[in-house]
LUMVEX-310052 format. One record per residue (C-alpha): x, y, z; residue number from 1. Coordinates in pm, 1 decimal. Layout:
residues N
X,Y,Z,NUM $
...
end
This chain:
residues 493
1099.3,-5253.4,2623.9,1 $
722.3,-5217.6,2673.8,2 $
607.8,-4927.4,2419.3,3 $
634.6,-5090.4,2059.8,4 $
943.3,-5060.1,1871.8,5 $
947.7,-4802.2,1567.2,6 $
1067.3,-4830.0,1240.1,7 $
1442.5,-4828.7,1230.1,8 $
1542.7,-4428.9,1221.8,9 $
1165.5,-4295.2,1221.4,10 $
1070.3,-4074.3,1465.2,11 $
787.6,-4251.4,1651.2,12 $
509.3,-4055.0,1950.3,13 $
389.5,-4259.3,2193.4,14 $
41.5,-4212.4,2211.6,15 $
-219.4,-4157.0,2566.7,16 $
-316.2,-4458.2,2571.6,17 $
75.1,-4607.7,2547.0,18 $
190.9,-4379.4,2781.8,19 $
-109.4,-4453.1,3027.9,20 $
44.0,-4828.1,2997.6,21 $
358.3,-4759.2,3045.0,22 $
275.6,-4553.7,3374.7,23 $
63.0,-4801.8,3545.8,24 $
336.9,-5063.8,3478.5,25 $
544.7,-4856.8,3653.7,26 $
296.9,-4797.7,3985.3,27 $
232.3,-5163.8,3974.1,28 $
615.3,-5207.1,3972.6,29 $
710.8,-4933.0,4281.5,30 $
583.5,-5130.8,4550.8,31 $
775.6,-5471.0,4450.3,32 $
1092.0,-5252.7,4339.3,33 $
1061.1,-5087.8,4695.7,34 $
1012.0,-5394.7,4870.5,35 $
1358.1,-5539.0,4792.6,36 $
1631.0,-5543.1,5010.7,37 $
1911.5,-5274.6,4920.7,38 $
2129.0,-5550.5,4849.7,39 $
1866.7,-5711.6,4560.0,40 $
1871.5,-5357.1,4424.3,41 $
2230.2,-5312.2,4426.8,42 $
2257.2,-5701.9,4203.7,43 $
2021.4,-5523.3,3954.1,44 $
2201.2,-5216.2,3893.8,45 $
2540.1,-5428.5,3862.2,46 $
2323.3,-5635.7,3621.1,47 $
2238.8,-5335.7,3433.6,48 $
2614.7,-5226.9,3399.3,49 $
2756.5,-5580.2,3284.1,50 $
2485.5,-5556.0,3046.3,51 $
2565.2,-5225.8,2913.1,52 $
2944.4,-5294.7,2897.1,53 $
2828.6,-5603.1,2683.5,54 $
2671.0,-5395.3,2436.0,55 $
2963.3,-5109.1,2391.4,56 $
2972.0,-5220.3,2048.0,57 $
2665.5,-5192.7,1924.5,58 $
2558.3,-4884.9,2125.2,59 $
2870.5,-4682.4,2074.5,60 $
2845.0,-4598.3,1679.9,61 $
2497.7,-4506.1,1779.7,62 $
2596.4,-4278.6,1970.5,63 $
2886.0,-4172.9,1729.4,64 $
2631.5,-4092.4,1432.8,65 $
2372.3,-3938.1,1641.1,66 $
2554.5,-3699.8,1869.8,67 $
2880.6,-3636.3,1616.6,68 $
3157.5,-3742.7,1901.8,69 $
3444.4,-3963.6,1855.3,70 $
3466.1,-4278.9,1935.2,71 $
3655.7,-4253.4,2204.3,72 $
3475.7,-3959.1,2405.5,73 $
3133.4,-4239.6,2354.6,74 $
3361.9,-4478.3,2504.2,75 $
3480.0,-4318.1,2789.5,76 $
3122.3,-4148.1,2812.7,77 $
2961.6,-4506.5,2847.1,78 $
3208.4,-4629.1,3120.2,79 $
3160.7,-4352.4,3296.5,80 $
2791.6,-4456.8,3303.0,81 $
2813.4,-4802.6,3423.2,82 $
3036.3,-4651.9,3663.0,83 $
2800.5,-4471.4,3797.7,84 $
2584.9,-4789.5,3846.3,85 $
2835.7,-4977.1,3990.6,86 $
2866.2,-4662.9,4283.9,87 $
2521.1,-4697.3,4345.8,88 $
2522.2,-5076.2,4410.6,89 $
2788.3,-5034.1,4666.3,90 $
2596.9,-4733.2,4815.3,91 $
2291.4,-4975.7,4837.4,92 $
2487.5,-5203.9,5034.1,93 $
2656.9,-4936.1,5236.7,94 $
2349.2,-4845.8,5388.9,95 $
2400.6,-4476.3,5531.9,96 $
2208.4,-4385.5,5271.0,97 $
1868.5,-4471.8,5423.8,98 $
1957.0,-4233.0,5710.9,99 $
1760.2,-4499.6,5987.9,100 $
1746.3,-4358.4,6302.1,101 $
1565.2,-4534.4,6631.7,102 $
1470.0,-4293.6,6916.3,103 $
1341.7,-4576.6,7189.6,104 $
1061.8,-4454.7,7408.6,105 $
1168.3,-4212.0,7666.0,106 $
939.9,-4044.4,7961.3,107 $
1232.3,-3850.3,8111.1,108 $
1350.0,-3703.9,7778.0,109 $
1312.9,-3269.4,7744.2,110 $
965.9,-3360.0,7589.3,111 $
812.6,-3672.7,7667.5,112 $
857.3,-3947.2,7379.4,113 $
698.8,-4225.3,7261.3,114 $
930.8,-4510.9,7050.0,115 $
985.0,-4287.6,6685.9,116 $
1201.0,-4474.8,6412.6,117 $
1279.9,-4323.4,6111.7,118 $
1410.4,-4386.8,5748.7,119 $
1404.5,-4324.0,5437.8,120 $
1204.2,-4472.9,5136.6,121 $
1156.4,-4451.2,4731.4,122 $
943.4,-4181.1,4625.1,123 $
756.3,-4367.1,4350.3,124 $
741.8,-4406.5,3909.6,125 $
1021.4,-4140.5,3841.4,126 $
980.5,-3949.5,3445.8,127 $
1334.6,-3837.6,3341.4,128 $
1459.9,-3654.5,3070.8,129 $
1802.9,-3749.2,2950.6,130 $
2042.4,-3459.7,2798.3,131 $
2137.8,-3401.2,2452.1,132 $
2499.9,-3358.8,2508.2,133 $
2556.9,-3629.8,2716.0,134 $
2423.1,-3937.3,2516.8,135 $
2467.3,-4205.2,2777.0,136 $
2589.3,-3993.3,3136.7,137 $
2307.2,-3771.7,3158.8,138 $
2027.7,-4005.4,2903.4,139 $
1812.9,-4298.1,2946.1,140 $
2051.9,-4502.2,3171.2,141 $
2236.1,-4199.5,3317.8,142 $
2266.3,-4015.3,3663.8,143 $
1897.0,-4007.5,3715.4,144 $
1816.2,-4276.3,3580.3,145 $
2032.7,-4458.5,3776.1,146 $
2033.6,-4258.8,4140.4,147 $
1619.4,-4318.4,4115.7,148 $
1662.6,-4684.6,4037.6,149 $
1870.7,-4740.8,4347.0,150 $
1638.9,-4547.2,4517.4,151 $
1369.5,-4870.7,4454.2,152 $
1186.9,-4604.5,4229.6,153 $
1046.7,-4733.4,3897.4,154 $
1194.1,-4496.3,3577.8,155 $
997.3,-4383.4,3263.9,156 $
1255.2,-4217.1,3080.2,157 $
1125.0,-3974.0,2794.4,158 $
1372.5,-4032.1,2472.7,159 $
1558.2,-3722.6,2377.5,160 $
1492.5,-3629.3,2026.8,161 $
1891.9,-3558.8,1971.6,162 $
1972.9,-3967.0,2021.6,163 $
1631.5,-4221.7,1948.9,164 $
1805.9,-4468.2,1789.0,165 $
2025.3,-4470.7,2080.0,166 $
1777.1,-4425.0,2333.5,167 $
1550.9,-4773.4,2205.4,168 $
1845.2,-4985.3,2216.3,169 $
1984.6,-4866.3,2529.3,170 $
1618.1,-4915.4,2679.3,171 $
1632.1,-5259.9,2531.4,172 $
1943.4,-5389.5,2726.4,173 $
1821.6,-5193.3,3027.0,174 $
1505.0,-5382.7,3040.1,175 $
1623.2,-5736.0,2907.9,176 $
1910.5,-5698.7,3220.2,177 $
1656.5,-5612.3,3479.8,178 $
1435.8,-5901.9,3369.1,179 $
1732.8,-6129.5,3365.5,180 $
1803.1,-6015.1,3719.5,181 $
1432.4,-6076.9,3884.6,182 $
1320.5,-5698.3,3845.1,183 $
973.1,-5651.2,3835.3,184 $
774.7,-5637.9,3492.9,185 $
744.9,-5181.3,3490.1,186 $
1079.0,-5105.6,3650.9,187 $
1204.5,-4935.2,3346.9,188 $
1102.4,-4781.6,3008.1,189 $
1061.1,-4546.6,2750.3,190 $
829.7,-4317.3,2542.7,191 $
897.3,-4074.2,2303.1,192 $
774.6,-3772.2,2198.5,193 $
723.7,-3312.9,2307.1,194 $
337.2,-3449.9,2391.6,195 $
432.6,-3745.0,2545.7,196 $
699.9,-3572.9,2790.8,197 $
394.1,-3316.4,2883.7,198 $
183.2,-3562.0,2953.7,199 $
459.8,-3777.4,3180.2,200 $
466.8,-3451.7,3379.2,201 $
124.8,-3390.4,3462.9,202 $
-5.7,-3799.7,3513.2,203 $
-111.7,-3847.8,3803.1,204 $
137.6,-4188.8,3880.7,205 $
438.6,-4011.4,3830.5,206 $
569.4,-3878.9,4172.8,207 $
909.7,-3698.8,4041.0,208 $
1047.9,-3567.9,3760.7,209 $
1499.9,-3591.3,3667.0,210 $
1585.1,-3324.8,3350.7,211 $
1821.1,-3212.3,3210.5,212 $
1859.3,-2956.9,2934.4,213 $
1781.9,-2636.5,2836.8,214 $
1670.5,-2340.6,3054.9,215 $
1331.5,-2273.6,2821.0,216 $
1264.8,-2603.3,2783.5,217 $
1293.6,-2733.4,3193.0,218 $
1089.1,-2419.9,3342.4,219 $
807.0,-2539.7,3141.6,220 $
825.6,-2834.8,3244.0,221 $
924.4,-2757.6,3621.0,222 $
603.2,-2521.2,3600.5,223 $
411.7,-2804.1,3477.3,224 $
523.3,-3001.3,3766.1,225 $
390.5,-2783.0,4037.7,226 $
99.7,-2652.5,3866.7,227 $
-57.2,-2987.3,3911.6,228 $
-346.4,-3070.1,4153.8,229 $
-85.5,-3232.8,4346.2,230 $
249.0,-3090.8,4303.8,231 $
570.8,-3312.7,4236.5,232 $
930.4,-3271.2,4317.4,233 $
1097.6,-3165.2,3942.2,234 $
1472.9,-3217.8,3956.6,235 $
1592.7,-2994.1,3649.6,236 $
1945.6,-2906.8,3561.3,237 $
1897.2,-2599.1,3291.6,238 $
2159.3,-2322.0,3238.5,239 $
2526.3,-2259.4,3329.9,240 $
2848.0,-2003.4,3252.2,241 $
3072.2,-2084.7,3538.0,242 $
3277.0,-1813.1,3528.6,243 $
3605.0,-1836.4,3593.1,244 $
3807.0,-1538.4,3847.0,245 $
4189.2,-1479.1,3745.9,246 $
4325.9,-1230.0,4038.0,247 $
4647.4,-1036.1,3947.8,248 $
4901.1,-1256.3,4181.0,249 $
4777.5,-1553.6,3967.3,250 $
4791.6,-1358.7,3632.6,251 $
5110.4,-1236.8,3686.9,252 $
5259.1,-1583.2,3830.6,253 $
5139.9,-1819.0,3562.1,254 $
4941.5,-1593.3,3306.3,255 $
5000.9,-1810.1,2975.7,256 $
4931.6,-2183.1,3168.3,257 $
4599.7,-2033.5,3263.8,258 $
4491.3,-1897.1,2951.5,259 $
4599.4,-2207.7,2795.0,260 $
4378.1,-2411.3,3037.2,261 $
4093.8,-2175.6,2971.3,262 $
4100.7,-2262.6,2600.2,263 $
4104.2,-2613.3,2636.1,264 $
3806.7,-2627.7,2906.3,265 $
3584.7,-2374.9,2691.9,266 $
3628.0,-2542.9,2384.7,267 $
3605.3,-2911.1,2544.0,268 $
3303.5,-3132.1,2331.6,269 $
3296.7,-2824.5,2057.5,270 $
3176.5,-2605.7,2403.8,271 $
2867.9,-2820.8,2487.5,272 $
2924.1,-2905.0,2791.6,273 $
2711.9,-2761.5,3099.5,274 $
3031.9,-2711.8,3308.9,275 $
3193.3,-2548.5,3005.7,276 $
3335.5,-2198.0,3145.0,277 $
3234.0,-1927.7,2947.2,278 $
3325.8,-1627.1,3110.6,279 $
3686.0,-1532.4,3233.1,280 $
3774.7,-1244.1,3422.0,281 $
4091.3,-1129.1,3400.8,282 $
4308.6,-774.4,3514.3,283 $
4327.4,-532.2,3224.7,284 $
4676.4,-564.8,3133.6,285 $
4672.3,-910.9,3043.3,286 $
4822.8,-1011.7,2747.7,287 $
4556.0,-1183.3,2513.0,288 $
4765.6,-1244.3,2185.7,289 $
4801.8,-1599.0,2263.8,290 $
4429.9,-1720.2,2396.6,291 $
4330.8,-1561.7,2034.7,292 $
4589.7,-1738.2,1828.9,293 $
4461.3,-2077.8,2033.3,294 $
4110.9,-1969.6,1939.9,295 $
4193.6,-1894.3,1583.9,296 $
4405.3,-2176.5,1549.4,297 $
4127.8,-2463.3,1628.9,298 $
3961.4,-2658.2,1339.7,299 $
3552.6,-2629.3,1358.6,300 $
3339.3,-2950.9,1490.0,301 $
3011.1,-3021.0,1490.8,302 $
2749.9,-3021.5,1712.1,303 $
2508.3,-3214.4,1867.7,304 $
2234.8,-3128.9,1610.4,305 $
2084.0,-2871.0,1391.3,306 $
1823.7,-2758.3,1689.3,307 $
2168.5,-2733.2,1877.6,308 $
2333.1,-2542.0,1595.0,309 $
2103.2,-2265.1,1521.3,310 $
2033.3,-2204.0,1920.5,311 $
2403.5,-2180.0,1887.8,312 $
2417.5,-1899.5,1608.4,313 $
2136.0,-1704.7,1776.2,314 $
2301.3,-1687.1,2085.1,315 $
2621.6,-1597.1,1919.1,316 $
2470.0,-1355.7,1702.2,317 $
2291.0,-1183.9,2022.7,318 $
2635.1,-1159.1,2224.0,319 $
2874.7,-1048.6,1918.2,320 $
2591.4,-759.3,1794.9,321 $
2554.6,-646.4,2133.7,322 $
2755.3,-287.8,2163.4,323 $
2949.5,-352.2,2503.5,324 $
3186.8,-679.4,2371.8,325 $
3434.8,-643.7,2118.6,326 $
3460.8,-989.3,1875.2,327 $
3858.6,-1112.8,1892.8,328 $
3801.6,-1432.2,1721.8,329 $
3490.1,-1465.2,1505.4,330 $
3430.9,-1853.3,1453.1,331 $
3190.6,-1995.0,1156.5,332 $
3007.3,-2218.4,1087.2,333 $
3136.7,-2442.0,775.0,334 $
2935.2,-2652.3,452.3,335 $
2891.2,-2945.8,721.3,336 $
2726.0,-2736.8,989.5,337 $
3079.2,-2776.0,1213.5,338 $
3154.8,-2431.8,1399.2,339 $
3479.9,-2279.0,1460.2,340 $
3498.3,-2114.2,1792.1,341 $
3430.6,-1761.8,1923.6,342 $
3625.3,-1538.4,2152.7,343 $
3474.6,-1195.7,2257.8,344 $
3593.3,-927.8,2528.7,345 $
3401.8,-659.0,2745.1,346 $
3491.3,-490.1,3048.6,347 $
3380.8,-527.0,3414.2,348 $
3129.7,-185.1,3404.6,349 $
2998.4,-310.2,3088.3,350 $
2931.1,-653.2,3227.5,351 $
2783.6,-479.1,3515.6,352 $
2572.1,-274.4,3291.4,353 $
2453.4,-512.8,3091.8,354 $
2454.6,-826.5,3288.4,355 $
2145.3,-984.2,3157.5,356 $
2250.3,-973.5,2782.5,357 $
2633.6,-1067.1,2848.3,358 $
2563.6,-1305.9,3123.3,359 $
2344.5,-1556.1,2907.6,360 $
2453.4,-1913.7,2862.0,361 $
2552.3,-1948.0,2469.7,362 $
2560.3,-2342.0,2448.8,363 $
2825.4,-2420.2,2200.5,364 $
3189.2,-2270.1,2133.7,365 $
3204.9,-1903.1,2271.6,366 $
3329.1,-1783.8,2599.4,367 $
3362.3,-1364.5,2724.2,368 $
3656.3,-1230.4,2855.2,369 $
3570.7,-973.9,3097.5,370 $
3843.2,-735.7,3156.5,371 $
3882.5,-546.9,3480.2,372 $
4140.3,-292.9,3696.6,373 $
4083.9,-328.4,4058.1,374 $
4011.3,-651.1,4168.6,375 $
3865.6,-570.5,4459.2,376 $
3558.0,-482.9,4204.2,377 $
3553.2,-842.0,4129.4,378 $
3357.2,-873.1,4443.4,379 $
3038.2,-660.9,4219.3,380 $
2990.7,-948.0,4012.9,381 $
2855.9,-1145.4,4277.3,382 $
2553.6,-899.2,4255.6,383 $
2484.5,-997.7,3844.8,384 $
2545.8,-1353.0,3847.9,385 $
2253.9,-1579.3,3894.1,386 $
2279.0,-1955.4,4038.4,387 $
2583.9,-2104.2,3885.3,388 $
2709.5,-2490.1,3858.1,389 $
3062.1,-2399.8,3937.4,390 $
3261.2,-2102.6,3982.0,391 $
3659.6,-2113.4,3928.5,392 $
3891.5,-1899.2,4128.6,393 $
4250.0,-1907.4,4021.9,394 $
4479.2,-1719.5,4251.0,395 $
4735.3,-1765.7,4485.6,396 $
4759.4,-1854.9,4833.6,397 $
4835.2,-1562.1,4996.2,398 $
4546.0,-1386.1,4760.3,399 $
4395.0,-1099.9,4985.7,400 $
4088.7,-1106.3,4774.9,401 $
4093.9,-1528.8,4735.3,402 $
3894.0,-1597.8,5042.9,403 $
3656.8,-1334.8,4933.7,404 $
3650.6,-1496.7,4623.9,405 $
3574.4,-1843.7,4699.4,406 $
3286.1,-1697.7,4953.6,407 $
3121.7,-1531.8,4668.4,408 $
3182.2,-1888.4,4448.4,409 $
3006.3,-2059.1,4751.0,410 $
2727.6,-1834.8,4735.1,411 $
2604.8,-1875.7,4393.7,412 $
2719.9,-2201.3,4281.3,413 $
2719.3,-2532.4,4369.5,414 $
3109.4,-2615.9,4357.8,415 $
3393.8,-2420.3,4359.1,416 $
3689.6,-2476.7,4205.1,417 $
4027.2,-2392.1,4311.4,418 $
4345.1,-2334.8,4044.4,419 $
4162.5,-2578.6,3767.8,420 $
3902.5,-2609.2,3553.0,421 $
3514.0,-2694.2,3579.8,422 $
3491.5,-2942.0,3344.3,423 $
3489.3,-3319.9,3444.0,424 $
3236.0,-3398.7,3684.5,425 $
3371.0,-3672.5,3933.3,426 $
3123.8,-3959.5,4013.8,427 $
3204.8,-3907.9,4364.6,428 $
3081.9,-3938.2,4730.5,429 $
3194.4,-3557.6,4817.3,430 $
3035.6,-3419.3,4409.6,431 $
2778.5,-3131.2,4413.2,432 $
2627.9,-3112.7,4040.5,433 $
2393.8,-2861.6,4141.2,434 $
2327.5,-2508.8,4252.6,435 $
2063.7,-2174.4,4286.9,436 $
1823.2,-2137.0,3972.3,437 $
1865.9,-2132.3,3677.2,438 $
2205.4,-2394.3,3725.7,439 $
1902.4,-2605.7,3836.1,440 $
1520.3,-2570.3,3991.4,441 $
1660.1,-2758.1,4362.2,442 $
1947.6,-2621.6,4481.0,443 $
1946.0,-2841.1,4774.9,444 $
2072.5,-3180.3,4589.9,445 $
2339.0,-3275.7,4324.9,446 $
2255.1,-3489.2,3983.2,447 $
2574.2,-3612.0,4036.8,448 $
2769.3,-3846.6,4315.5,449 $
2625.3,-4075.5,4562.6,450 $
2392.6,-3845.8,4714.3,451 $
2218.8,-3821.1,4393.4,452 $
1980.0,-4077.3,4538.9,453 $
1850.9,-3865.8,4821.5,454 $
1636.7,-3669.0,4522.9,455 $
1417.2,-3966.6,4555.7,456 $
1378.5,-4062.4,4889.1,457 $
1129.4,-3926.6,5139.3,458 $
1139.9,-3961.7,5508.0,459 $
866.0,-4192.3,5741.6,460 $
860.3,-4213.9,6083.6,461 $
723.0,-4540.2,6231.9,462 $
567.8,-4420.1,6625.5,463 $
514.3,-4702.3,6837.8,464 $
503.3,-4945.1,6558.8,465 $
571.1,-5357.6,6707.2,466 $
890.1,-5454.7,6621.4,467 $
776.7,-5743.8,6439.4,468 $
575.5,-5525.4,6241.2,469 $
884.3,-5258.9,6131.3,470 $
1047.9,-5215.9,5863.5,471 $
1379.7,-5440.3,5876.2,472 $
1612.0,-5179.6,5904.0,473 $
1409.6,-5027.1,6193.5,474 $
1373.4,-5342.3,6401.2,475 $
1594.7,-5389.9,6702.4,476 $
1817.4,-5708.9,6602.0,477 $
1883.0,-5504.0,6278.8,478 $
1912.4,-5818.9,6076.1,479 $
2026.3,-5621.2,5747.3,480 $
2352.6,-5450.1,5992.6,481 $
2239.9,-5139.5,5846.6,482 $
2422.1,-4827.3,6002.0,483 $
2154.1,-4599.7,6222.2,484 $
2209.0,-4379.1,6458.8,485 $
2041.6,-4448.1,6856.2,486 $
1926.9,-4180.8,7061.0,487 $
2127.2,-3958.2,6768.4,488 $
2454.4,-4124.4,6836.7,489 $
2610.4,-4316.5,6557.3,490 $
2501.5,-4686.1,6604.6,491 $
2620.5,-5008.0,6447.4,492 $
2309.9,-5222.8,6590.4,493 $
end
């Protein structure tokens, strides 16, 4: 790591001047990091995982004291990190990604055509914010971090304030790995600090911007982004209550299974995670005895931090005070700042009514049930709900109002789930991580899967360009055997 090290535990800022070093580094660094061939890239991001897996041991109690998980969630956590990595190497070598296409010269074609080849490359220094809740998948080496990397882009990532300890060290292996590997001097680091992050925004090297975190906290910084003289792509993932649809055929079939599933989703990681689902519909009748007994009967844990904690009791203050929900499991918080969870009902009108109040992400454990008689109405909500991550239908097959359903799900969030539960994000080829504001500020990519990387790419065409002088991937011979397509057609040379 670049910036100097702080004292063990203290807080540290980096300063202007720091920060200025760090970013021209990094612009030094995107040119040579771009230049690479997608296989070099993918060696360095396997050397980044190996080196990671290494240090499990001395970065997992970091995590452990500084984010309150077990053991084994930091565990599973980190491999799912390296994992992540490891998909992006063998995207790298893959190739599709670069989307090359090679339109040869044509004079007979609708519009007459010169030779136009086109592909894809690395945006630049990327700044990106790693998430409190997810100490090593979302943080310094996570998603973004890793989806810009194997996009040839240099990464600055700004240490969350929930996990510095963790955050140095983790930038410490990062950097020693990429060294190790041949990675040029800039390709990765770290500063700390609310000024610092500001200031990563608006400097004029830094060409995008990965975050992830709190609604507040990422339109300020997304407003920063494109309220500079020259506006920058800002990647944010912010605010989420994937609500979850019961319809009567499903209630009625397997009423108690889903209402046991509910529990354990909303109360998964003491409710902190963005995919957590914290509103369920469900037809009046139902039978809530034993979701409340669940609710009642699970021990308090503690969250992330004390920021976390009292953003937590405001939020649960503001939806258990509010006149339209009815509290049917009050959790507390105990000596050690661990909460019990929450469990509060309203009805469809009410929700309806008073959409903006009841319809407010509350980051920790609560979750709404919203109660409702025709479920045909269910179809209203799609008028209240803003941009979701997920939505969840659970229904049957032969559902009349399921297709419905999973058209207004595909309207307003980014996946849809069918008959399970939102969260577990698969680091996948097919994954959407994404969806309309506020879920995140560019509903047209995902933070998560292999298309992650497309977030920093930009296209170039190359117009009658000698083939000597193209870019490898572009030239005829296609030494690199990259996939393109010809004339549009899928090509393999």
């Amino acid at each position: 790591m670049n910036t100097p090290p702080p004292t063990h535990g203290i807080p540290r800022e980096t300063t202007p001047e720091e920060l200025d070093a760090v970013m021209e580094r990094a612009a030094a660094a995107a040119p040579l990091l771009a230049s690479l061939a997608p296989a070099e890239r993918a060696r360095l991001l396997r050397a980044v995982a190996e080196a990671l897996d290494t240090a499990a041991d001395d970065l997992v109690p970091l995590a452990q004291e500084e984010a309150h998980y077990p053991e084994a969630r930091c565990r599973g956590e980190l491999a799912r990190t390296t994992f992540q990595l490891r998909q992006f190497a063998e995207v790298l070598e893959e190739g599709t990604y670069l989307e090359a296409m090679v339109d040869p010269a044509d004079p007979d074609w609708g519009t007459p055509r010169p030779d136009v080849r086109r592909l894809l490359v690395p945006l630049g220094p990327v700044v990106v914010f790693g998430a409190s809740n997810f100490p090593f998948a979302f943080s310094t080496a996570g998603g973004d971090s890793a989806s810009a990397l194997a996009a040839g882009c240099p990464v600055v990532v700004k240490a969350h304030p929930g996990h510095p300890r963790l955050a140095r060290r983790t930038t410490e292996v990062v950097v020693a790995a990429l060294a190790a590997a041949g990675a040029p001097e800039g390709s990765f680091d770290l500063v700390e600090g609310v000024e610092a992050g500001r200031l990563a925004v608006l400097h004029p090297l830094t060409r995008a911007v990965g975050f992830t975190g709190s609604i507040p906290g990422g339109r300020a910084l997304f407003d920063l982004a494109v309220s500079r003289p020259d506006p920058i792509p800002f990647y944010g993932e912010l605010g989420s209550v994937n609500p979850v649809f019961v319809t009567r055929a499903a209630a009625t079939a397997r009423g108690g299974e889903i209402l046991t599933g509910y529990a354990e989703s909303a109360t998964l990681g003491s409710g902190q995670f963005c995919t957590k689902p914290g509103v369920l519909f469900v037809p009046e009748d139902t039978k809530l005895d034993t979701l409340i007994a669940d609710f009642e009967g699970r021990a308090a844990t503690p969250l992330l931090n004390d920021r976390v904690a009292d953003g937590f009791a405001r939020g649960l203050d503001s939806l258990s005070g509010h006149p339209a929900t009815e509290v049917l499991v009050q959790g507390a918080r105990d000596g050690d700042g661990a909460w019990s969870p929450s469990l509060l009902r309203t009805d469809l009108d009410a929700l309806l009514e008073h959409a903006e109040a009841l319809l407010e992400e509350c980051f920790g454990p609560a979750t709404l049930v919203v109660t409702y008689a025709d479920e045909r109405r269910l179809l209203e909500a799609a008028g209240v709900l803003q941009g979701q991550l997920t939505v969840t239908v659970h229904g049957e097959e032969d559902d009349a109002i399921a297709p419905a359903l999973l058209a207004l799900g595909a309207s307003v969030a980014g996946r849809v789930v069918w008959n399970g539960w939102p969260t577990g994000v698969a680091v996948t080829h097919a994954m959407t991580h994404g969806g309309p504001y506020p879920a995140t500020t560019a509903p047209l990519h995902t933070s998560v899967g292999s298309t992650a990387i497309r977030r920093f790419l930009r296209p170039v065409t190359y117009q009658s360009v000698p083939d000597a002088l193209l870019p490898e991937v572009l030239r005829d011979a296609n030494p690199l055997g990259v996939p393109r397509r010809l004339n549009g057609a899928p090509a393999t040379s």
